[in-house]
KOLNU-298104 format. One record per residue (C-alpha): x, y, z; residue in three letters. Coordinates in steps of 0.2 Angstrom, whole numbers, always signed. Layout:
BEGIN
((X; Y; Z); 'ALA')
...
***
This chain:
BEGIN
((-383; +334; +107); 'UNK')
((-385; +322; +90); 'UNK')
((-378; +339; +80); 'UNK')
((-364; +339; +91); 'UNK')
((-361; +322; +90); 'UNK')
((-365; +320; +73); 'UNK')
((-353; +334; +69); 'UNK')
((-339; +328; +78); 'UNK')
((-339; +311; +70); 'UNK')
((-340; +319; +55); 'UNK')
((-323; +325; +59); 'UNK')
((-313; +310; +62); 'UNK')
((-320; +297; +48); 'UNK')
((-300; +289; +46); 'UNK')
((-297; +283; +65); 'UNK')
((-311; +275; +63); 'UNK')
((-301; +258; +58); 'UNK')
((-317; +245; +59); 'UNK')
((-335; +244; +59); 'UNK')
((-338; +233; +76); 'UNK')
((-357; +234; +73); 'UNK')
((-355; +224; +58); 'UNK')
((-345; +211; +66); 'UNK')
((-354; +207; +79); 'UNK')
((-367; +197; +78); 'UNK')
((-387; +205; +81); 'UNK')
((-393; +198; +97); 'UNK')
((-408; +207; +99); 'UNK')
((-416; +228; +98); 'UNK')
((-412; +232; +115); 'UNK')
((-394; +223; +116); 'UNK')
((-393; +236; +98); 'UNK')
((-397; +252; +105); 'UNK')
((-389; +250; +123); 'UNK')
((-372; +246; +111); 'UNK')
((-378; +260; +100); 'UNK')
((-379; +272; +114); 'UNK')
((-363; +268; +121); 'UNK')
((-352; +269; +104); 'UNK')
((-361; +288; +104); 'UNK')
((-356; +290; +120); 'UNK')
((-338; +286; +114); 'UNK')
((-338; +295; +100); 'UNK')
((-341; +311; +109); 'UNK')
((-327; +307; +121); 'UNK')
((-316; +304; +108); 'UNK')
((-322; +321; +100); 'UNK')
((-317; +330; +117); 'UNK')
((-301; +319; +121); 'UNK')
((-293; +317; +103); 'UNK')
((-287; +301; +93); 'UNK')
((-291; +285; +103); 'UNK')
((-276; +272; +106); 'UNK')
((-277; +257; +96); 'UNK')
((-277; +246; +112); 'UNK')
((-295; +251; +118); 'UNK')
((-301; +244; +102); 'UNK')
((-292; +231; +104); 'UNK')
((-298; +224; +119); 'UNK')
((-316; +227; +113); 'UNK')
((-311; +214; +99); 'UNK')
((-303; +201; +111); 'UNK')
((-320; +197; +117); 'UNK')
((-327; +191; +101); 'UNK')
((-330; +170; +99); 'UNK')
((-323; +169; +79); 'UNK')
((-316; +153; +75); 'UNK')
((-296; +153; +79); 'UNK')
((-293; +143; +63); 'UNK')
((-302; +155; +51); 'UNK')
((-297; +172; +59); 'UNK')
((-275; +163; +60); 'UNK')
((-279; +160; +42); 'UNK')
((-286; +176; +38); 'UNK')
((-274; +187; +47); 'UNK')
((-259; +176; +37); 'UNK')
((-266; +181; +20); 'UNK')
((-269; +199; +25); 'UNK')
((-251; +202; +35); 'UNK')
((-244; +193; +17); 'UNK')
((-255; +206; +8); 'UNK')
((-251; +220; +21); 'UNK')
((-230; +217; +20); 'UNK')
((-222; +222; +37); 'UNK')
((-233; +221; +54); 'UNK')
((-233; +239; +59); 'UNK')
((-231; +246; +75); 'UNK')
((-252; +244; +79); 'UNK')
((-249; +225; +74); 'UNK')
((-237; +224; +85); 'UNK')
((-247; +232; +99); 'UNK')
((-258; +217; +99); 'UNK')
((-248; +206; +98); 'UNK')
((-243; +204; +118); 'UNK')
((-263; +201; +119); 'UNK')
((-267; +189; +107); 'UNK')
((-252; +178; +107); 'UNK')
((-260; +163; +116); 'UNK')
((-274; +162; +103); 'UNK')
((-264; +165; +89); 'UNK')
((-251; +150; +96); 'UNK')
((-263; +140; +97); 'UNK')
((-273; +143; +80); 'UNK')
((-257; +141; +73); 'UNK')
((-253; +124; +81); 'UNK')
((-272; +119; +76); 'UNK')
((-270; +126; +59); 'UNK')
((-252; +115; +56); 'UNK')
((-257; +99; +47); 'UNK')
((-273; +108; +39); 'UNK')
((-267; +125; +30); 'UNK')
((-251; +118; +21); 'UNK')
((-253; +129; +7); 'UNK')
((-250; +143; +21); 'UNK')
((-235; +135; +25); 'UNK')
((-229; +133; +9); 'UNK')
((-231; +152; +5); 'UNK')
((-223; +156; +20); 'UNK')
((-209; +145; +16); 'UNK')
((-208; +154; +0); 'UNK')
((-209; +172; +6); 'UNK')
((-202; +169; +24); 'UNK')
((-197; +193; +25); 'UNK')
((-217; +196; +19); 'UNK')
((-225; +199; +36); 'UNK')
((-223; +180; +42); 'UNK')
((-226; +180; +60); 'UNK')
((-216; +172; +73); 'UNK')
((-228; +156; +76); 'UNK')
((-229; +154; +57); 'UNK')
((-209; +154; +53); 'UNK')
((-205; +141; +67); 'UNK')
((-211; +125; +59); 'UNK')
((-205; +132; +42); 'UNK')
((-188; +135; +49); 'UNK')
((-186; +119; +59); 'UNK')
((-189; +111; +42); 'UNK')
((-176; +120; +32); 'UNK')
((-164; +114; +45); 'UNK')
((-168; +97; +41); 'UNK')
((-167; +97; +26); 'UNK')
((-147; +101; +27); 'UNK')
((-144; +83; +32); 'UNK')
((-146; +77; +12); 'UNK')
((-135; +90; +10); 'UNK')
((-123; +84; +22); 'UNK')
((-123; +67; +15); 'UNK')
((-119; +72; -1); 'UNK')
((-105; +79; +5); 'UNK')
((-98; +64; +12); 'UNK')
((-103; +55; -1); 'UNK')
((-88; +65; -10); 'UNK')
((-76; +57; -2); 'UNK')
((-77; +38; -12); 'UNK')
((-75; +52; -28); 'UNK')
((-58; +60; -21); 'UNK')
((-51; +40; -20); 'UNK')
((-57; +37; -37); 'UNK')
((-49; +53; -42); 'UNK')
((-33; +48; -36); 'UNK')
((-34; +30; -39); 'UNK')
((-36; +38; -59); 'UNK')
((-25; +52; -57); 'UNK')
((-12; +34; -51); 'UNK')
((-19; +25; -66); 'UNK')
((-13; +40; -76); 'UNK')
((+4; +43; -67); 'UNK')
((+8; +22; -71); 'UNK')
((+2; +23; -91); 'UNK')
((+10; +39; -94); 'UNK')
((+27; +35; -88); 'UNK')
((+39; +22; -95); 'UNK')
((+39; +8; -81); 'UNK')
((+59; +8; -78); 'UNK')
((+66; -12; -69); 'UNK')
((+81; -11; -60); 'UNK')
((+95; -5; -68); 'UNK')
((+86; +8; -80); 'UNK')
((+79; -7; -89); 'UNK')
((+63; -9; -95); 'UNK')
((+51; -22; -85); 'UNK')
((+41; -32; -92); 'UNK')
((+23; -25; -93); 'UNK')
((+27; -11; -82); 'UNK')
((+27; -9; -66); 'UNK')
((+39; -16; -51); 'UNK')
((+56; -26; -56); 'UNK')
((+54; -42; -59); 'UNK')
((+51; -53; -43); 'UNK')
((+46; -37; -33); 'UNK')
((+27; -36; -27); 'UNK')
((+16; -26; -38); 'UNK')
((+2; -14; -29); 'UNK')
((+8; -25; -15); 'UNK')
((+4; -41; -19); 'UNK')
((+21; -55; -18); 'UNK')
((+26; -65; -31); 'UNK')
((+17; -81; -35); 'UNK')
((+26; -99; -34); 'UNK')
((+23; -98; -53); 'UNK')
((+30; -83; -57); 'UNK')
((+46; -84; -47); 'UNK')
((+48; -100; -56); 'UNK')
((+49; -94; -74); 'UNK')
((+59; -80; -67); 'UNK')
((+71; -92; -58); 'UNK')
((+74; -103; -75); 'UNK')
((+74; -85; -87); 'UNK')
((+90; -82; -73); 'UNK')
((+97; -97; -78); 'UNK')
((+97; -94; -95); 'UNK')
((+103; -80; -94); 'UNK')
((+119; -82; -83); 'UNK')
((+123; -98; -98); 'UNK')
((+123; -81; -110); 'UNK')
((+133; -73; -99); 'UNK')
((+145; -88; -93); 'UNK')
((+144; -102; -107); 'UNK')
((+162; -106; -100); 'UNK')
((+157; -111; -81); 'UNK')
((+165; -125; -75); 'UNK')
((+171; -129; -57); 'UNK')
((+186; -119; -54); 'UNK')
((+197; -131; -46); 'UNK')
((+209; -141; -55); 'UNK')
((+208; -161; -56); 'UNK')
((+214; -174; -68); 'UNK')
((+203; -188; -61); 'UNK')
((+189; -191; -46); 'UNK')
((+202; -193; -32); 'UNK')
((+210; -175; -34); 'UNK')
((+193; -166; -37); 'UNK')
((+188; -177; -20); 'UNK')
((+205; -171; -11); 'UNK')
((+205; -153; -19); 'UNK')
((+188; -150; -13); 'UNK')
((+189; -156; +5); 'UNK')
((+206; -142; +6); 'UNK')
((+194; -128; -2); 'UNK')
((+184; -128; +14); 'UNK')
((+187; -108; +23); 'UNK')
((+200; -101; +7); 'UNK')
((+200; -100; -10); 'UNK')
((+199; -111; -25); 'UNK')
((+215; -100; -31); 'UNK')
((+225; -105; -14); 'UNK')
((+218; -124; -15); 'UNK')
((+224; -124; -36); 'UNK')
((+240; -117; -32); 'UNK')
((+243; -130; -16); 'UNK')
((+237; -147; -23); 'UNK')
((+251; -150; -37); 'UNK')
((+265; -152; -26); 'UNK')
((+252; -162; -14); 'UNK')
((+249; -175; -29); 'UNK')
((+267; -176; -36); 'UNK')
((+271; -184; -18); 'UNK')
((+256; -195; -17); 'UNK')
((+246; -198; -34); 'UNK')
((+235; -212; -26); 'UNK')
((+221; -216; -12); 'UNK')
((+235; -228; -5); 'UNK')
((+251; -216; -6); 'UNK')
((+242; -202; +4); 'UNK')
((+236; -216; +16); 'UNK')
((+254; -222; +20); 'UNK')
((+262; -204; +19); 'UNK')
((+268; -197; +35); 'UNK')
((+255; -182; +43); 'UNK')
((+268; -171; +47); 'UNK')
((+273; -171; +27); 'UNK')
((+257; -166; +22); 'UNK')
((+254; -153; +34); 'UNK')
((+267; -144; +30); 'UNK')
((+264; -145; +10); 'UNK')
((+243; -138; +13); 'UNK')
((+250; -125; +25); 'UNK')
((+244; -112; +12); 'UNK')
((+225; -118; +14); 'UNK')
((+223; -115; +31); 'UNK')
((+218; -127; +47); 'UNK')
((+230; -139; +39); 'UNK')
((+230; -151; +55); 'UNK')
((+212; -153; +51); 'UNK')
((+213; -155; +34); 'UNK')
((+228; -168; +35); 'UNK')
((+218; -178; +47); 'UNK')
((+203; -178; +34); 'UNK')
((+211; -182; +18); 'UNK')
((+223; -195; +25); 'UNK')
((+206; -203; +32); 'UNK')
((+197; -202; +16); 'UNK')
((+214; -210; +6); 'UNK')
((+213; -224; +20); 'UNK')
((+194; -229; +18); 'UNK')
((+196; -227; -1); 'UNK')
((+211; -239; +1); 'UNK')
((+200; -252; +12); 'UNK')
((+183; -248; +7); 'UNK')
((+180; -245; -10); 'UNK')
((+199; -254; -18); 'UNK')
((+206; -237; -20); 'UNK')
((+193; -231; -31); 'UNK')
((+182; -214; -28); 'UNK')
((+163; -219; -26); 'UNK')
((+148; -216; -39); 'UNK')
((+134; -213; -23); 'UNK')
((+133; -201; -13); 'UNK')
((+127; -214; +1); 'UNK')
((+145; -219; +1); 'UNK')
((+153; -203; -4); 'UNK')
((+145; -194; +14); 'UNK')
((+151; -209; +23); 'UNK')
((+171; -201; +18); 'UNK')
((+179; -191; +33); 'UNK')
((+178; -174; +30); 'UNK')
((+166; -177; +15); 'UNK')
((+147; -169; +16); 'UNK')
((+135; -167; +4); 'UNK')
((+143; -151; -5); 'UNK')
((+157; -160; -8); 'UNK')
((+149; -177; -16); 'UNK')
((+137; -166; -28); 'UNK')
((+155; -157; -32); 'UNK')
((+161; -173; -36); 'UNK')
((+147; -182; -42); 'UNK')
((+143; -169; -55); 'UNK')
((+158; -165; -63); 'UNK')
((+167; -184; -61); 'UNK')
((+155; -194; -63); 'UNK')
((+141; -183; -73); 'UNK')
((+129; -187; -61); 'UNK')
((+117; -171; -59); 'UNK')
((+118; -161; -41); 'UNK')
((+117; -144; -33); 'UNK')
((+131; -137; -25); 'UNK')
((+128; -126; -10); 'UNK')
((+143; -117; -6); 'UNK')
((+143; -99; +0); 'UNK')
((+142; -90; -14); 'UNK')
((+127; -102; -20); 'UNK')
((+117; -99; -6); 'UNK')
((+120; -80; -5); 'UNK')
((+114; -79; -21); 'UNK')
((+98; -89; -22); 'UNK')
((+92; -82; -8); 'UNK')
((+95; -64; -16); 'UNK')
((+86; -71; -31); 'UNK')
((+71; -76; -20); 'UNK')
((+72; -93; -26); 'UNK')
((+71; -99; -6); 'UNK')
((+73; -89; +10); 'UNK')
((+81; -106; +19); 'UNK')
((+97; -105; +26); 'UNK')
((+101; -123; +29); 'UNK')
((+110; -130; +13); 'UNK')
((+101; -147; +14); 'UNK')
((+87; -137; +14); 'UNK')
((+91; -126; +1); 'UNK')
((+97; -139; -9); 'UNK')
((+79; -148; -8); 'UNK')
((+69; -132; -13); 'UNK')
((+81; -125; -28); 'UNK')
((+81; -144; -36); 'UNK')
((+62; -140; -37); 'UNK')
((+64; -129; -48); 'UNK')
((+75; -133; -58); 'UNK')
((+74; -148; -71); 'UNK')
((+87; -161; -66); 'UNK')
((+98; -157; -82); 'UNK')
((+102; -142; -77); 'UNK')
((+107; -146; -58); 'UNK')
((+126; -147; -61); 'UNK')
((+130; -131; -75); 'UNK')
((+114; -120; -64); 'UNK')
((+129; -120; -47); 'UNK')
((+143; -117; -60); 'UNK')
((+136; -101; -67); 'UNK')
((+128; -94; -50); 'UNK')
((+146; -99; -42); 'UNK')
((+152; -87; -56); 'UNK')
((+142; -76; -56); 'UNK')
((+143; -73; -37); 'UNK')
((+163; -73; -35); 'UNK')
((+164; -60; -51); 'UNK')
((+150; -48; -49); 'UNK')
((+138; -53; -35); 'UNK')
((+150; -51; -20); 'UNK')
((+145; -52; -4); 'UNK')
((+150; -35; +3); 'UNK')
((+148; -23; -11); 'UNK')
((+140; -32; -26); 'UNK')
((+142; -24; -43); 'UNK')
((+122; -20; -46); 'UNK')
((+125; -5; -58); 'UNK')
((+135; -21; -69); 'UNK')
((+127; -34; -66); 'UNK')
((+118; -40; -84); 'UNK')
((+103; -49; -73); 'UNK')
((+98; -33; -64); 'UNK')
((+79; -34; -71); 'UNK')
((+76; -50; -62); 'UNK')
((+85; -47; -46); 'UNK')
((+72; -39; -33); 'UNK')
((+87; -36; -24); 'UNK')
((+95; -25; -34); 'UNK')
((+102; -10; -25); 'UNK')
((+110; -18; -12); 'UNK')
((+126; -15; -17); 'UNK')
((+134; +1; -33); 'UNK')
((+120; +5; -44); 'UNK')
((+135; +17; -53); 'UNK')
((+140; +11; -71); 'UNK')
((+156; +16; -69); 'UNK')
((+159; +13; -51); 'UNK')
((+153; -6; -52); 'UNK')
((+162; -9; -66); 'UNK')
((+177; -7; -54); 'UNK')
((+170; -20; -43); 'UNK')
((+170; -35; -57); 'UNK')
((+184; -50; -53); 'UNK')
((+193; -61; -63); 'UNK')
((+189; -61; -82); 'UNK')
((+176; -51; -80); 'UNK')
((+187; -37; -74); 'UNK')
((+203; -41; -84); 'UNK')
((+210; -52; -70); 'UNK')
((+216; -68; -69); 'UNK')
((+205; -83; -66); 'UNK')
((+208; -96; -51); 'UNK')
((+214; -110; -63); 'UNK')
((+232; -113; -68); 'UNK')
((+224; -126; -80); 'UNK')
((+209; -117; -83); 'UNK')
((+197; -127; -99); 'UNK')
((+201; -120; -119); 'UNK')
((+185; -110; -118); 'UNK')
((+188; -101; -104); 'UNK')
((+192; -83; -110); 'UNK')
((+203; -76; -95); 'UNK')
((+222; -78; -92); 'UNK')
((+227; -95; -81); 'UNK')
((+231; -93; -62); 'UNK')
((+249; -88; -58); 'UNK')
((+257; -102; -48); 'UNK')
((+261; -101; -30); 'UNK')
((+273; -91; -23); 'UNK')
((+274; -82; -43); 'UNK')
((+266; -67; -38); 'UNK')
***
């Protein structure tokens, strides 16, 4: 019987695939033979029956007591030696899965270099247990990623605030008008990257406009004609709601019939009425300047005032009127706030007021007191030639790089050239007795065409 069993041992040396004796451990010579005896007994069995399965040898080996952490750490380096589990490895698997979990928990903060080869090599024979932690990691780490990512976005807005940087040097900064601004950027007295003009700023700008407009109108002078204080005071109570043209071409009959304060007093309101009919509202306007001529007469000994104190107290006479005549009878230094003058310095920027009291207050502050008188002359002219209050002439006008409201009106060269009145158009002027320097043709009189 040991022949037979000898010679059918002998026969199968490779499904042999461990050496139990040598693992486990000697307890004693009886415990020896009895296990002796019974592997015998198996081998003939195995002789008879064929092959046997890999799971009997398997749960023989489940028994053994070997430290988890030793045997998980073991079996790691041989599966990474091994490559891919095969399909015995995976026939133990369903059996030893609760001891392998656990040596692998166990195992976790000790055997990092484990971890780190597995982390590695993660196709070469890791096990499930071993890939998990590995894998969770991995996924963690994509957050830096992530915030690197964002963090590309302050570098797209430094990107486009240089490729705005770029755009701005490359280019020639243009002002209104096709003219050059200064420095670059927006037209003068419009907000650059959206910050507004400073008080400063509009100042200078404001007084360079005023020079300017002298450049342009070294002629201005009030356009209504007068050979002494009481005609400009009577002219420009009868320019209220028409024009200086009608007002010019009404007043020499009106002071051939009564050349004094105490003529138009005594002069029959009928009379006058019908000789400023041209002017319009003449009931109005006879009832002022007949009272005027009458306080003048008992007031003031026929004489025009040199205050405006006493030149508001006047019927019909406001402060418009007494800086009119103040400035250009008496060479004292006022502002003028007609409509023109107000439409225009609020187009300049220079106050956003509509009051002419106060608008008076605020472009005084500007302005040196020197220039107060010759400063409403020119933006008078300026606004009844080029300025206009419908259609302005921007495409002509020669102040277009300080105005921030260019474009409100014909940008066209040509077309605004159109627009342009009086001189500046060829035209007459509003004068019949218009000063030597003036450079345009004399008013036609009334009723001449």
């Amino acid at each position: 019987m040991s022949a037979e069993n000898d010679s059918a041992v002998g026969e199968q040396p490779a499904s042999k695939p461990k050496e139990p004796a040598k693992r486990v451990p000697r307890a004693g010579a009886a415990a020896s033979s009895a296990r002796a005896g019974k592997a015998v007994d198996r081998t003939a069995e195995a002789a008879t029956a064929g092959p046997a399965p890999r799971k009997a040898g398997a749960k023989k080996a489940a028994p053994q007591k070997a430290d988890p952490r030793t045997a998980g750490a073991k079996k790691a380096a041989a599966s990474e030696k091994a490559g891919p589990p095969t399909a015995d490895a995976k026939t133990d698997a369903p059996q030893n899965a609760a001891p392998r979990a656990a040596g692998a928990k166990k195992a976790a903060p000790q055997n990092v270099g484990v971890k780190k080869a597995a982390r590695k090599k993660p196709g070469a024979g890791v096990r499930t247990a071993d890939v998990v932690e590995p894998a969770n990691k991995e996924v963690v780490a994509v957050k830096p990623a992530t915030r690197k990512a964002v963090a590309v976005k302050p570098a797209a807005k430094k990107a486009g605030t240089v490729k705005s940087a770029a755009t701005k040097a490359g280019a020639k900064a243009k002002g209104v008008g096709g003219a050059e601004t200064e420095g670059g950027g927006a037209p003068a007295g419009q907000p650059v990257g959206g910050k507004p003009e400073s008080h400063l700023a509009m100042v200078r700008r404001a007084r360079r406009i005023n020079r300017e407009l002298a450049d342009v109108y070294p002629y201005a002078h009030p356009e209504l004609d007068f050979r002494n204080p009481f005609e400009l005071l009577v002219a420009t109570v009868l320019s209220a709601q028409t024009t200086d043209l009608r007002v010019n071409q009404t007043t020499p009959g009106l002071f051939a019939a009564y050349p004094t304060p105490e003529d138009l007093a005594a002069a029959n309101p009928e009379d006058v009425e019908e000789i400023i009919r041209p002017t319009g509202f003449f009931r109005a306007k006879t009832k002022s300047i007949m009272g005027l001529a009458t306080a003048l007469r008992d007031e003031f000994g026929g004489e025009v005032p040199g205050r405006l104190e006493d030149l508001v107290k006047l019927p019909g006479v406001g402060r418009k009127t007494a800086n009119v005549v103040l400035g250009n009878a008496f060479g004292v230094p006022g502002i003028t706030v007609d409509t023109h003058f107000g439409r225009l310095v609020r187009r300049f920027k220079w106050t956003e007021q509509e009051d002419p009291e106060k608008v008076e207050a605020e472009v005084c502050a500007i302005f040196p007191k020197s220039e107060w008188t010759m400063l409403s002359h020119r933006v008078v002219f300026h606004g009844r030639r080029i300025c206009h209050a419908r259609k302005p002439a921007c495409g002509a006008c020669p102040i277009a790089p300080l105005c921030p409201s260019y474009g409100e009106g014909e940008t066209d060269p040509e077309k605004a050239r159109k627009l342009l009145k009086y001189e500046k158009g060829g035209l007459p002027g509003q004068r019949l007795s218009p000063p030597p320097d003036y450079p345009g043709l004399p008013a036609p009189p009334l009723g001449a065409g």
